[in-house]
C-alpha positions in Angstrom: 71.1 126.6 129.5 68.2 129.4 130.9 70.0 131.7 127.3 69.1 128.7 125.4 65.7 128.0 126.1 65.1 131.9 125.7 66.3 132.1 122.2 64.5 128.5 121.5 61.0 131.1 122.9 61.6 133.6 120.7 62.3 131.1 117.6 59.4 129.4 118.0 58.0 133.2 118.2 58.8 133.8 114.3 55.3 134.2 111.9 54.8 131.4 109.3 54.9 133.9 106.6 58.4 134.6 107.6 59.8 131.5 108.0 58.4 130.9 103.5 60.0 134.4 102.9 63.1 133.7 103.7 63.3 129.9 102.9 62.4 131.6 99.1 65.2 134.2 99.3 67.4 130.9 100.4 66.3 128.5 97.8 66.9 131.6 95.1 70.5 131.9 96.3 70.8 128.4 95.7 69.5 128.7 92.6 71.8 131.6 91.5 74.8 130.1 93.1 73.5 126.5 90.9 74.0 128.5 87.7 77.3 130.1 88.7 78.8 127.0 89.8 77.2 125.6 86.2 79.3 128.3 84.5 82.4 127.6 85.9 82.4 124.0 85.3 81.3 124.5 82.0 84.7 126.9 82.3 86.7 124.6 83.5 85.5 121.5 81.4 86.4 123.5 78.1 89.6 124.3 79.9 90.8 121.4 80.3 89.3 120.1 77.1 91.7 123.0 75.7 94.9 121.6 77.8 94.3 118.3 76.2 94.1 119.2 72.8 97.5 121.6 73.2 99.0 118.3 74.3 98.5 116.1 71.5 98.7 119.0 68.8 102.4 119.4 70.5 102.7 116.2 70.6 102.4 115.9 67.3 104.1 118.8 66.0 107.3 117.7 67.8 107.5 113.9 67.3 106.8 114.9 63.1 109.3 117.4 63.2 111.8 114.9 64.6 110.5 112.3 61.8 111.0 115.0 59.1 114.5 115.6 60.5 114.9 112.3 61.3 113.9 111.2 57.8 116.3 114.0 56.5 119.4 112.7 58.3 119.1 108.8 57.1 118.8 110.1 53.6 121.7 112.5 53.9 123.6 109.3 55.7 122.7 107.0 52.3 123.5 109.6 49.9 127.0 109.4 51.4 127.4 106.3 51.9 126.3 105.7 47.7 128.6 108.7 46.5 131.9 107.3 48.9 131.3 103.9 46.8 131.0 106.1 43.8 134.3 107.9 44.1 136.1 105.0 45.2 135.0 103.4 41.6 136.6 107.0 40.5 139.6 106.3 41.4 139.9 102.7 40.3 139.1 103.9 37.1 141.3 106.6 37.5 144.3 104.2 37.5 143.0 101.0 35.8 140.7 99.5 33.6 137.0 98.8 35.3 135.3 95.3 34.6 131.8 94.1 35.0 132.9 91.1 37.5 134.8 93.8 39.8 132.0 96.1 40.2 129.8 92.8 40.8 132.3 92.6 43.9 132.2 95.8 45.2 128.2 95.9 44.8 128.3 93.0 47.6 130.5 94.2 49.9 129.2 97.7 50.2 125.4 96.1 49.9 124.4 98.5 47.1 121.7 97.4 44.3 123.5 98.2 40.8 126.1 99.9 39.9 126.7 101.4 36.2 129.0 103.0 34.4 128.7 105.2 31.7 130.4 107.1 28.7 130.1 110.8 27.4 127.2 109.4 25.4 125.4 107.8 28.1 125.6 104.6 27.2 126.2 102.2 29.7 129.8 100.6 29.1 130.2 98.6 32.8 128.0 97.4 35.2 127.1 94.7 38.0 124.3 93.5 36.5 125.8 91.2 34.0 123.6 88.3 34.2 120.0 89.5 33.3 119.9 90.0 29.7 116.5 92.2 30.2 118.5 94.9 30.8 120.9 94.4 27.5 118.0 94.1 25.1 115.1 95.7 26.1 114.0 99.3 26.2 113.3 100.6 29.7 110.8 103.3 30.8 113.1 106.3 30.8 116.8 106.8 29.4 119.6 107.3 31.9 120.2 110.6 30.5 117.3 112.0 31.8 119.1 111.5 35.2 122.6 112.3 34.8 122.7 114.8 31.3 124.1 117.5 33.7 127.2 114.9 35.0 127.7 113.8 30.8 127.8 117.7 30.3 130.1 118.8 32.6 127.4 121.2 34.7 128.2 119.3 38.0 130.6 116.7 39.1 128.3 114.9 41.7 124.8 114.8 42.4 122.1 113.2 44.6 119.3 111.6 41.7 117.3 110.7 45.1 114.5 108.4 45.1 113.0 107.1 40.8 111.5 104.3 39.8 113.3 101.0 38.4 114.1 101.6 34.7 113.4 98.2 33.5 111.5 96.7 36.6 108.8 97.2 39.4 110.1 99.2 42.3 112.1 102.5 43.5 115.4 102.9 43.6 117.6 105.8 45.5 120.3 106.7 43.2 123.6 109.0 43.3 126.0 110.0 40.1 129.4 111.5 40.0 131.7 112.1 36.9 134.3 109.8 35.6 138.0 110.7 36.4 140.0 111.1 33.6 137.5 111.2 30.7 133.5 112.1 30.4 131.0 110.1 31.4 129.4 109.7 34.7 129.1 106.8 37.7 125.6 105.6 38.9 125.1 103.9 42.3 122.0 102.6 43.0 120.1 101.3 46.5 116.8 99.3 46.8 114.8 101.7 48.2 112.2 99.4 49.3 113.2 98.7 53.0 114.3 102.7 53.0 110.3 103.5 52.0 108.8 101.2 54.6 111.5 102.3 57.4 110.3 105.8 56.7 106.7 104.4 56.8 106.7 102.9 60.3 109.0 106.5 61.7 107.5 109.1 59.6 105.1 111.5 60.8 102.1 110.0 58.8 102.1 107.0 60.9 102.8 109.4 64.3 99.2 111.0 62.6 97.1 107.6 62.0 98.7 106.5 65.5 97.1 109.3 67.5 94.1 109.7 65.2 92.7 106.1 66.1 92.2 107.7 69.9 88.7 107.8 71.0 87.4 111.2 70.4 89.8 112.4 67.7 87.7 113.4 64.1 90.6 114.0 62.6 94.4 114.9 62.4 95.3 116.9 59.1 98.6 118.5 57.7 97.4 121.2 55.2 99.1 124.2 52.9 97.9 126.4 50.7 97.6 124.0 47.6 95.4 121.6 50.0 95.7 118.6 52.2 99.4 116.8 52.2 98.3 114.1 54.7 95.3 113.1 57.5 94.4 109.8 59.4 91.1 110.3 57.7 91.4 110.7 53.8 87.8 111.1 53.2 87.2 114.3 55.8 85.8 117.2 54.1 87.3 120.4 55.9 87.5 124.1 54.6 90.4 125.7 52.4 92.9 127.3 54.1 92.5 130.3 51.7 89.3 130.5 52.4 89.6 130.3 55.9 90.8 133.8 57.6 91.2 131.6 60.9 93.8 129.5 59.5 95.4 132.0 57.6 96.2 133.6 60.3 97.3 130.8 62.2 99.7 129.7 59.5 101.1 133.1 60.2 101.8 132.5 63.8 103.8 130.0 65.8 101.0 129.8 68.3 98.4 126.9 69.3 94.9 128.4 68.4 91.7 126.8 69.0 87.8 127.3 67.9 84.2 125.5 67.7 84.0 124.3 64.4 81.4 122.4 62.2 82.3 119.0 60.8 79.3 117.8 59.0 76.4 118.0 61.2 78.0 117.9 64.3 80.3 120.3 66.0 84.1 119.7 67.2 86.5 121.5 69.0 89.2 122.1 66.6 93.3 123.1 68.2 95.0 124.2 65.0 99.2 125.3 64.8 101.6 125.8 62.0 104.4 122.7 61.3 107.8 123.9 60.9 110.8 122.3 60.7 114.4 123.5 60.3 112.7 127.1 59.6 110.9 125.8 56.8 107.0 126.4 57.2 105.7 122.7 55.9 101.8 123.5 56.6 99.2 124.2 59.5 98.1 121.2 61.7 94.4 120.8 62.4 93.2 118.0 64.9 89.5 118.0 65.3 88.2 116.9 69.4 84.5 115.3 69.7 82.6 117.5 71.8 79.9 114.6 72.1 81.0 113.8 75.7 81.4 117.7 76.6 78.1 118.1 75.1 76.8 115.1 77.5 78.8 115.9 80.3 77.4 119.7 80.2 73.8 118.3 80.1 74.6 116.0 82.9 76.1 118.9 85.0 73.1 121.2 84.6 70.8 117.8 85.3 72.7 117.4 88.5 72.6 121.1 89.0 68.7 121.6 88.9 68.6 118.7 91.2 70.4 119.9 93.5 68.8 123.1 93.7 65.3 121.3 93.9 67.2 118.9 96.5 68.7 122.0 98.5 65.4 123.5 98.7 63.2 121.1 99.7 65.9 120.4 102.6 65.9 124.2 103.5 62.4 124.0 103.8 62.3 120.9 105.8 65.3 122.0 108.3 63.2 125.7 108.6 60.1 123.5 109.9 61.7 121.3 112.4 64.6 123.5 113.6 62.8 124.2 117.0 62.3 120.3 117.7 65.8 120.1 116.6 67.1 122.8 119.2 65.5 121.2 121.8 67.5 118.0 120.8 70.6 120.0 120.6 70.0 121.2 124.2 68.9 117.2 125.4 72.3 116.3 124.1 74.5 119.4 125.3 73.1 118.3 128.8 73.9 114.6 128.0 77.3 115.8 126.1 78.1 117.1 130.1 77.2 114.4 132.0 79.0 112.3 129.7 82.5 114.2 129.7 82.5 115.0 133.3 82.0 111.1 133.8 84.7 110.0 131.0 87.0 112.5 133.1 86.4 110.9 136.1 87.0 107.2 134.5 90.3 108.7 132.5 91.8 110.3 135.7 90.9 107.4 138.2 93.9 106.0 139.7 92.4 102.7 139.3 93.2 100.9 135.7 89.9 100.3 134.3 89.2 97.9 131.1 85.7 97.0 130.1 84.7 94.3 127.6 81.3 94.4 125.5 79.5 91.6 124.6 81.2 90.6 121.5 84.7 90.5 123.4 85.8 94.1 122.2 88.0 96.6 124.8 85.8 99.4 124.9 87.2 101.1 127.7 90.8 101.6 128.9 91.9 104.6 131.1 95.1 106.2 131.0 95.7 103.9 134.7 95.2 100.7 132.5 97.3 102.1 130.2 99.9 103.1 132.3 99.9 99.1 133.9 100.2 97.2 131.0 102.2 99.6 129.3 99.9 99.9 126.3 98.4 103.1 124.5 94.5 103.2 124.4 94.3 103.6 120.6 96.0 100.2 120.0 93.9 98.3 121.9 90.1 99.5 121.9 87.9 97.9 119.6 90.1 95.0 119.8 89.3 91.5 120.9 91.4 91.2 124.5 91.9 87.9 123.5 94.6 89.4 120.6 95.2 93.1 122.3 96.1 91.5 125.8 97.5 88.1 124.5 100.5 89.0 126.6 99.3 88.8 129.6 97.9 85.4 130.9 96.2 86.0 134.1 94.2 89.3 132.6 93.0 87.5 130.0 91.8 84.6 132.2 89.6 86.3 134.7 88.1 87.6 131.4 87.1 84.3 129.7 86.2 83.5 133.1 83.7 86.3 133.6 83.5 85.7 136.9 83.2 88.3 139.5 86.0 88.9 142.1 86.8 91.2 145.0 90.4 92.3 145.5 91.9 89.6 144.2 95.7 89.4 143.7 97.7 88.6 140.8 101.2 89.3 139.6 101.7 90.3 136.0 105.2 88.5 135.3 106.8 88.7 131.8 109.5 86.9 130.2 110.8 86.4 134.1 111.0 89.4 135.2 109.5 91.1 138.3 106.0 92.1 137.6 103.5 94.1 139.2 100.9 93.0 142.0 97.4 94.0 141.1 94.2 93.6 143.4 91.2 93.5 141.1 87.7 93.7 141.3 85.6 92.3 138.8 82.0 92.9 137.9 79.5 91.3 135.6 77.2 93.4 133.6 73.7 92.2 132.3 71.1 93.8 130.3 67.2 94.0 131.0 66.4 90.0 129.6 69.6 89.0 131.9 71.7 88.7 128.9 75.3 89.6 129.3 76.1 93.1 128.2 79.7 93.7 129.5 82.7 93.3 131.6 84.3 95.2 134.3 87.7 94.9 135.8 89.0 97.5 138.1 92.4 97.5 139.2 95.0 98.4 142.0 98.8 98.4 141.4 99.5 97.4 144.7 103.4 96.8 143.8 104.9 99.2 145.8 102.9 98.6 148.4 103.9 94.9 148.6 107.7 96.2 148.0 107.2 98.2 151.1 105.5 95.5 152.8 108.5 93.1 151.9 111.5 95.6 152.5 109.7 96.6 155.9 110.1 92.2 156.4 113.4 92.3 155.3 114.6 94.7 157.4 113.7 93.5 160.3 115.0 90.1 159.4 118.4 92.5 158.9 117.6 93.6 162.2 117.3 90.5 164.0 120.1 88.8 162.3 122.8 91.6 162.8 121.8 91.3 166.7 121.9 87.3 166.2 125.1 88.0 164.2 126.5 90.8 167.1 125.7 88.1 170.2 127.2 84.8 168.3 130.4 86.9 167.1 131.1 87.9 171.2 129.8 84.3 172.1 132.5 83.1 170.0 135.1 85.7 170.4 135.8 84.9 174.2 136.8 81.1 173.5 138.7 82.2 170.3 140.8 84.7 172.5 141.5 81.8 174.8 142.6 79.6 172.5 144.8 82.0 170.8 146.9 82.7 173.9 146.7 78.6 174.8 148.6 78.5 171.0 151.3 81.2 171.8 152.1 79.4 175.4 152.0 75.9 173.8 154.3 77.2 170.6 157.0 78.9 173.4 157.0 75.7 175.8 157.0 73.0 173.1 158.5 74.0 170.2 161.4 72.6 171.0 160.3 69.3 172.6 158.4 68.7 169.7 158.9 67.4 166.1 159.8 70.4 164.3 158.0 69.8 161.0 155.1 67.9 162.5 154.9 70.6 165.7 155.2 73.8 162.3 152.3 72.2 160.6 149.5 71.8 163.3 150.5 75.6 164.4 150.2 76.4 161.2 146.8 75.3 160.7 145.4 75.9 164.4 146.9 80.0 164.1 144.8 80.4 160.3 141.5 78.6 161.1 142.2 81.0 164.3 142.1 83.9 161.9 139.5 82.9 159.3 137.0 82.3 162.6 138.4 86.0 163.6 137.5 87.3 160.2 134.4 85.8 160.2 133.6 87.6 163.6 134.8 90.7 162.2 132.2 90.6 159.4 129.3 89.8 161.9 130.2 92.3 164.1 130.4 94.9 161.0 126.8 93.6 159.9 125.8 94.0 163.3 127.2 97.2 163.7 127.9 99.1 160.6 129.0 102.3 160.0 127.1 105.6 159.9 125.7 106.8 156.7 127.7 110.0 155.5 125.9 111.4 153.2 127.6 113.3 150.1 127.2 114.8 146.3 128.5 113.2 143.5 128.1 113.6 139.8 126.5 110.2 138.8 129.0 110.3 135.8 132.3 110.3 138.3 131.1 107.5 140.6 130.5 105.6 137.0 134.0 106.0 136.2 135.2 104.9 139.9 133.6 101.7 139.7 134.5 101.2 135.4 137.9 101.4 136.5 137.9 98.3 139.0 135.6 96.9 137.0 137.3 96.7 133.5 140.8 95.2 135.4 139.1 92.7 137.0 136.9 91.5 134.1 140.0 92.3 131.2 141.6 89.4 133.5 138.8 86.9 133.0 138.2 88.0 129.2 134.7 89.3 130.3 133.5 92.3 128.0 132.1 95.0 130.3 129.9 98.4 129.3 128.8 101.3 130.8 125.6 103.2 130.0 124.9 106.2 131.1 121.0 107.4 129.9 120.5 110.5 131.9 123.1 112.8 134.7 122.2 113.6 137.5 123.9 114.3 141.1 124.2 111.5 143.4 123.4 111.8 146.8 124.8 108.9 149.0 127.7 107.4 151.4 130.2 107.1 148.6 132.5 104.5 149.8 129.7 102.2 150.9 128.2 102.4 147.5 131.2 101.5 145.9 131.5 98.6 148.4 128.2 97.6 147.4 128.9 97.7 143.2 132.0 96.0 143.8 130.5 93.5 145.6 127.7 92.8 143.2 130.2 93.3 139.7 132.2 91.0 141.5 129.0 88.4 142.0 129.1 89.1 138.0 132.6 88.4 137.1 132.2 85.0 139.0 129.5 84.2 137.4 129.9 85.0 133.8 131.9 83.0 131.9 134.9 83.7 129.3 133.8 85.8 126.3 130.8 86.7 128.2 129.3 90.9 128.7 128.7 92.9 132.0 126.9 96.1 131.5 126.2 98.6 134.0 123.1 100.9 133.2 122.3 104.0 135.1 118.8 106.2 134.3 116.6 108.4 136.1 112.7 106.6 136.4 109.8 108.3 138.6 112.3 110.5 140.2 114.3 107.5 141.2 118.3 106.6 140.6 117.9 103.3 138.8 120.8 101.4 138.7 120.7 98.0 136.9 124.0 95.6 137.3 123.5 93.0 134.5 125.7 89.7 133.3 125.3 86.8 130.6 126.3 84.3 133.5 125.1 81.2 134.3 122.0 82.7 136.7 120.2 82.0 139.9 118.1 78.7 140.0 114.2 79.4 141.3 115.0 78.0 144.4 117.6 79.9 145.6 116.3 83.1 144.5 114.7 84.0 147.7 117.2 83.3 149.6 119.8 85.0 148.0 119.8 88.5 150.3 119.8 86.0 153.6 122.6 86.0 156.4 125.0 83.0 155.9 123.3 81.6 152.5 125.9 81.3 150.1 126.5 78.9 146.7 130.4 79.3 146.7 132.6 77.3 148.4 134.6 79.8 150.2 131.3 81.9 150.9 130.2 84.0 154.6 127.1 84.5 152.9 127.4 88.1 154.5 127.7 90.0 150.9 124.4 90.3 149.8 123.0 90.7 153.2 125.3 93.8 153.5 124.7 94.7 150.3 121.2 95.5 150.8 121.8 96.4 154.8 123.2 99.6 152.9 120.6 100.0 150.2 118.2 100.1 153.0 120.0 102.6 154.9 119.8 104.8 152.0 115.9 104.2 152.0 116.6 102.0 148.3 115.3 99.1 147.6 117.0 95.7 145.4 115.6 93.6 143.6 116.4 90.4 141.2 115.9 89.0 138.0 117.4 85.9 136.4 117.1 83.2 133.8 119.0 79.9 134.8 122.1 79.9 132.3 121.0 83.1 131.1 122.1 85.8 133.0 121.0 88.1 135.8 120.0 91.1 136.8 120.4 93.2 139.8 118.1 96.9 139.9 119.0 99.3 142.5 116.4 101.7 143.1 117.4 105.2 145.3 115.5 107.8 145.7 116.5 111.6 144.2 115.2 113.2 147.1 117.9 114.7 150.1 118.1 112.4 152.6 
């Protein structure tokens, strides 16, 4: 801080005259570095002014060279389609004679227009067209020999006329000729070419040309040669000759996109030009003119913006030169404040108290890694949140919010979806501002759970206590009469056997010698409650004592049609009495199998949780009722019929022993679960 203030001293040290020189050398950097940054986006504007117009000239070089070829290949396609209908009228009149009604038949079914057929004098002796008398009589505008003189002569056998005018009406016809068989004369086949002429309209490159040229900012889109202009979207635009043009000659030369600043008129354009050829014939040089009205706009916006900026930047640099000591002494306010305000934020984050705070619109604004930890929620998801949606879960939270009343260690128990939640002692406190208005919220919280769990296992255990030595003085209470009796049975079964009715004498025996032994039994578990063996403690890979208890398991439960699994989620070694652990898994998968019925699923889950062996023993059966849930772990409570109610008792005598805990969870004809909790450390 003291380094601080000294540089702020010797700032505030520095001459006016200074301070102006070097906010001018700043403000003329800017204004270099305005006109440099001008330059290159005038660059990179005509740039990509240049990479659009190399896209639509290719473009349209490609799709017209795929018309021309396109154009090429239906023609090539009619011209044989006309000559095989030619020489199959060869050969029929090769072999017979040819009438005008047969070639009216063979002009429908191979679609043609007219068909003619001619001698060595080229005078028409057959044809299809036998009904219009126009073309008897009257004179049309050209004589077939014009057409096919070469066929009549000999020269050539077969030839392609291509597209004429009708002879005698309006329209253009696509003709083909071959020569007669056996004797001189020739064969004409004729197509309307009409639906040929506007197919090749509405594919040809022309209408590729007029397509692209109505684009906003084309000026035009011409095809030109030497001899001049052989098509444009724009028949009226006056450009220069290509041989007078040394630019375009050479670009006719070259099969390369080139590109200038030309003159159209008055104005200027950007002009892409490129030579059109197709099949290795050079057709002309494209030529597609780009407005540069928006370039010419967008360059005076640019250097608007640019002078702005400059004036913008220096006015700032001035500005920030005359109130950077005032701001340094702001800067060092707030690294002081930036301090405080960490150092306290540490202290809230690390607390080992949750913490939540609620402003005054009913926002989260604070929630500590504690709070986090509690409700098992991450910070980001909930802050800026109303806790009536973040915290929805959670009943008795969001209560002693809407509340807003203050409390001091008040306990609650956080209890989802019936399961065993935690025990929190909260403090609240109620925040106002200077006109008594409220301004926040503040709960504090204490997981108090595992004290409580201490608190109750500590209960419990003495309850085990007193119980085993209620259980070890009833059991020797009752031993003493039941050894009497037994030897009053074996006297009165050696004196009266005989004297007695045999049957009736063998069932009372019967029954007084096994109520005699269940009572002995039942002595022999009190007195192994009472007194039970010492803990021996041992290693074992959690994965082995898994498969001990899987195997009991799955034969007990195959017999019931119960389906059982075993989860494993992390390995660890075991440290525990073995065989009274096993006593107690079999006693609680046995709880299970009873429970669950047929078709139902036991799974056994085994993890590793705050450096504690988890163990959780669940079943789909049909559950514990509320009421007996708190009873379930005492000596002699029991809901089967044939019951001590010593198995639980024992079961957690043992868990105890090992300093573990159980606990319960359970849905009435849901299921239930049992959690064993052990801890990893030696005992």
């Amino acid at each position: 801080m003291d380094k601080g203030r000294d540089n702020l001293r010797r700032f505030s040290l520095i001459k006016p005259r200074y301070i102006i020189i070097l906010g001018s050398i700043i403000s003329l950097i800017i204004v270099i570095s305005s006109y440099f940054e001008f330059s290159e986006n005038k660059r990179e504007i005509y740039h990509l002014l240049n990479e659009h117009a190399n896209s639509i000239i290719y473009a349209i070089d490609k799709s017209s060279a795929n018309s021309v070829i396109s154009d090429r290949e239906i023609e090539n396609l009619l011209s044989q389609h006309l000559l095989g209908v030619a020489k199959n009228i060869a050969r029929l009149d090769s072999i017979s004679h040819l009438s005008d009604i047969l070639l009216v038949k063979i002009a429908e079914e191979n679609e043609v227009f007219r068909i003619n057929v001619f001698d060595r004098e080229g005078k028409k002796e057959y044809s299809n067209n036998i009904f219009d008398s126009l073309h008897s009589k009257g004179k049309g505008k050209y004589s077939p020999r014009d057409f096919i003189d070469s066929i009549l002569t000999g020269k050539k056998q077969e030839m392609v006329i291509g597209l004429k005018s009708a002879r005698m009406e309006k329209g253009i016809r696509y003709a083909v000729a071959i020569a007669r068989a056996k004797k001189r004369g020739a064969i004409v086949v004729n197509l309307d070419a009409e639906s040929f002429l506007e197919f090749r309209k509405k594919i040809g490159f022309e209408k590729t040309i007029n397509d692209i040229g109505k684009k906003s900012g084309i000026e035009y889109i011409v095809l030109q040669d030497e001899f001049g202009v052989i098509t444009s979207d724009k028949p009226n635009v006056e450009l220069s000759i290509l041989n007078d043009d040394e630019f375009l000659k050479d670009a006719l030369k070259k099969d390369i996109v080139l590109s200038r600043v030309s003159n159209l008129g008055d104005k200027k354009v950007y002009e892409v030009v490129k030579s059109f050829i197709v099949e290795n014939e050079k057709i002309g040089l494209f030529r597609i003119g780009l407005s540069m009205d928006e370039i010419n706009q967008l360059e005076s916006k640019i250097f608007r913006r640019g002078i702005i900026i400059s004036l913008v930047i220096i006015v700032i640099s001035v500005i920030v030169i005359a109130v950077v000591v005032s701001n340094q002494n702001y800067n060092m306010v707030s690294e002081e404040f930036d301090k405080i305000q960490t150092f306290t934020g540490e202290i809230l984050a690390n607390m080992n108290q949750g913490v939540i705070t609620i402003n005054k619109d009913d926002e989260i604004e604070i929630f500590n890694k504690k709070a986090e930890e509690i409700f098992d929620l991450k910070k980001e998801n909930v802050t800026g949140k109303k806790y009536s949606e973040a915290l929805k879960d959670f009943c008795e939270i969001s209560k002693i919010i809407n509340d807003k009343k203050e409390y001091n260690n008040l306990e609650i128990s956080l209890n989802i979806d019936g399961k065993e939640g935690k025990i929190l002692s909260v403090n609240s406190t109620l925040i106002k501002d200077s006109d008594n208005r409220f301004s926040a919220f503040n709960i504090v919280m204490d997981d108090v759970t595992d004290m409580k769990n201490d608190e109750k296992q500590k209960h419990q255990n003495e309850k085990l206590i007193a119980m085993g030595e209620l259980a070890s003085s009833v059991a020797h209470e009752v031993r003493n009469p039941l050894n009497s009796i037994n030897m009053i049975a074996q006297r009165f079964e050696k004196e009266y056997s005989n004297k007695m009715n045999s049957e009736e004498f063998d069932t009372m025996f019967n029954v007084l010698k096994s109520e005699s032994l269940r009572v002995n039994n039942i002595i022999e578990q009190f007195l192994r409650f009472a007194r039970p063996p010492k803990i021996s403690i041992s290693e074992i890979l959690s994965t082995d004592f898994l498969n001990d208890i899987r195997l009991i398991t799955e034969i007990n439960a195959k017999d019931k049609g119960i389906n059982t699994e075993f989860i494993e989620k992390d390995v660890s070694i075991l440290k525990i009495d073995i065989e009274q652990m096993k006593q107690v898994f079999n006693n609680l998968i046995q709880n299970a199998i009873d429970a669950t019925p047929q078709g139902g699923s036991i799974s056994v889950t085994y993890k590793i949780k705050n450096n504690k062996n988890i163990f959780e023993i669940s079943d789909t059966g049909i559950g514990i009722s509320k009421d007996d849930l708190n009873k379930i772990f005492n000596l002699y409570f029991t809901t089967k019929s044939q019951g001590t109610g010593l198995g639980l008792s024992i079961v957690q005598q043992i868990i105890s022993r090992h300093s573990g805990r159980i606990c319960v969870e359970s849905n009435e004809g849901k299921g239930t679960k049992f959690i064993i909790e052990l801890p990893k450390t030696k005992l």
